[in-house]
C-alpha atoms as one frame of an Amber mdcrd trajectory, in Angstrom:
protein
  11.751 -26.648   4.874   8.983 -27.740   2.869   7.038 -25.883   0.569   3.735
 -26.009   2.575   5.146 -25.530   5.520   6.610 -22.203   3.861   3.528 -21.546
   3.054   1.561 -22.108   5.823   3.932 -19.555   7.667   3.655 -16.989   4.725
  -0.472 -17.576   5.348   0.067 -17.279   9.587   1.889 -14.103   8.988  -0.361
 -12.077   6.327  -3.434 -13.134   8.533  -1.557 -11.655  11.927  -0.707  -8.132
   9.995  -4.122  -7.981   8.464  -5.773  -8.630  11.861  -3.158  -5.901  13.527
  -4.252  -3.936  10.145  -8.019  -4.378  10.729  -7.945  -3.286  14.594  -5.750
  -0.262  14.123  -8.074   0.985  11.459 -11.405   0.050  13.198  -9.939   3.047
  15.929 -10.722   5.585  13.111 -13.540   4.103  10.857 -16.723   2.410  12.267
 -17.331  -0.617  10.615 -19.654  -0.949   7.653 -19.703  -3.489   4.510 -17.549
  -0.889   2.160 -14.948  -0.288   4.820 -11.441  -0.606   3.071 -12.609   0.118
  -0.719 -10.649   3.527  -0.480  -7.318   1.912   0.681  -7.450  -0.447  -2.113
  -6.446   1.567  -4.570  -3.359   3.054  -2.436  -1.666   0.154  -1.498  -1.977
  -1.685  -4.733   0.115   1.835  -6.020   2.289   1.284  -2.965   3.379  -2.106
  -4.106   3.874  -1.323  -7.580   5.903   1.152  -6.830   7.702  -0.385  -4.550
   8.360  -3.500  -6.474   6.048  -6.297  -6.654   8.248  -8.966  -4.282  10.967
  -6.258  -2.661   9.684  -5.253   0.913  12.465  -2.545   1.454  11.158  -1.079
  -1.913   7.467  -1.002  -0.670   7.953   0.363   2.384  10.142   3.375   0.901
   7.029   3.603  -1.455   4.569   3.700   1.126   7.132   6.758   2.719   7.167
   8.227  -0.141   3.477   8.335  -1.121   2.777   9.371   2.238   4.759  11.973
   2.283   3.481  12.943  -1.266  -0.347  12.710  -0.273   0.600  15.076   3.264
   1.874  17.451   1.000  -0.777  17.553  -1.612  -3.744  17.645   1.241  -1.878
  20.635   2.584  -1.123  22.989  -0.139  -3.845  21.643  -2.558  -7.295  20.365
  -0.044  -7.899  16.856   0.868  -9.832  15.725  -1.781  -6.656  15.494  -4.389
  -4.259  13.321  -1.901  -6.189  10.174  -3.553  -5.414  11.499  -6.979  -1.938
  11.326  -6.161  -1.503   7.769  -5.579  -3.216   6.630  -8.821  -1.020   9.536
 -10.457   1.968   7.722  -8.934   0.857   4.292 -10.345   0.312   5.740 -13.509
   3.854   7.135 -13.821   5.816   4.310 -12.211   4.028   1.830 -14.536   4.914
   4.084 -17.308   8.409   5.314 -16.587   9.788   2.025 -14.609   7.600  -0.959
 -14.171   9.839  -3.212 -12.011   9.162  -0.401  -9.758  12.249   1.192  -7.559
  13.534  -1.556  -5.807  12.024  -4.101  -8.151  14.122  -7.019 -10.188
């Protein structure tokens, strides 16, 4: 295969999942022009610790960070779950950059 047509198919997907993305969330959030500046944040600490370019890795990260924030809105309050994420990013940058499934 080509490489446009790879990515033109790499383009086709990300557009589906954002659209499948962007109606699942619009169930929860109404629709204003910030909408999305608080998930930023997460999933750019989900993919780094993940591994930039390992999909298994990122989706154990996005498990794990999950599970993490669950846990620190329940014993802790609400308003620290966001802390953890950028805690996470912190300490994955610092301790293993390639992330845990990363190259």
């Amino acid at each position: 295969a080509s490489p446009t047509s790879i990515k033109r198919i790499a383009f086709g997907i990300s557009i589906a999942t954002t659209s499948v993305a962007g109606a699942l969330l619009i169930i929860i959030q109404p629709v204003e022009p910030s909408v999305g500046r608080e998930y930023i944040g997460r999933v750019f600490a989900i993919c780094v610790l993940g591994g930039l370019g390992s999909l298994p890795g990122t989706v154990i990260g996005a498990m794990l960070l999950g599970i993490l924030e669950s846990f620190t809105a329940t014993f802790y309050g609400p308003s620290w779950a966001p802390a953890v994420s950028f805690g996470v990013l912190l300490l994955t940058l610092a301790f293993r950059p390639a992330g845990l499934l990363g190259r």
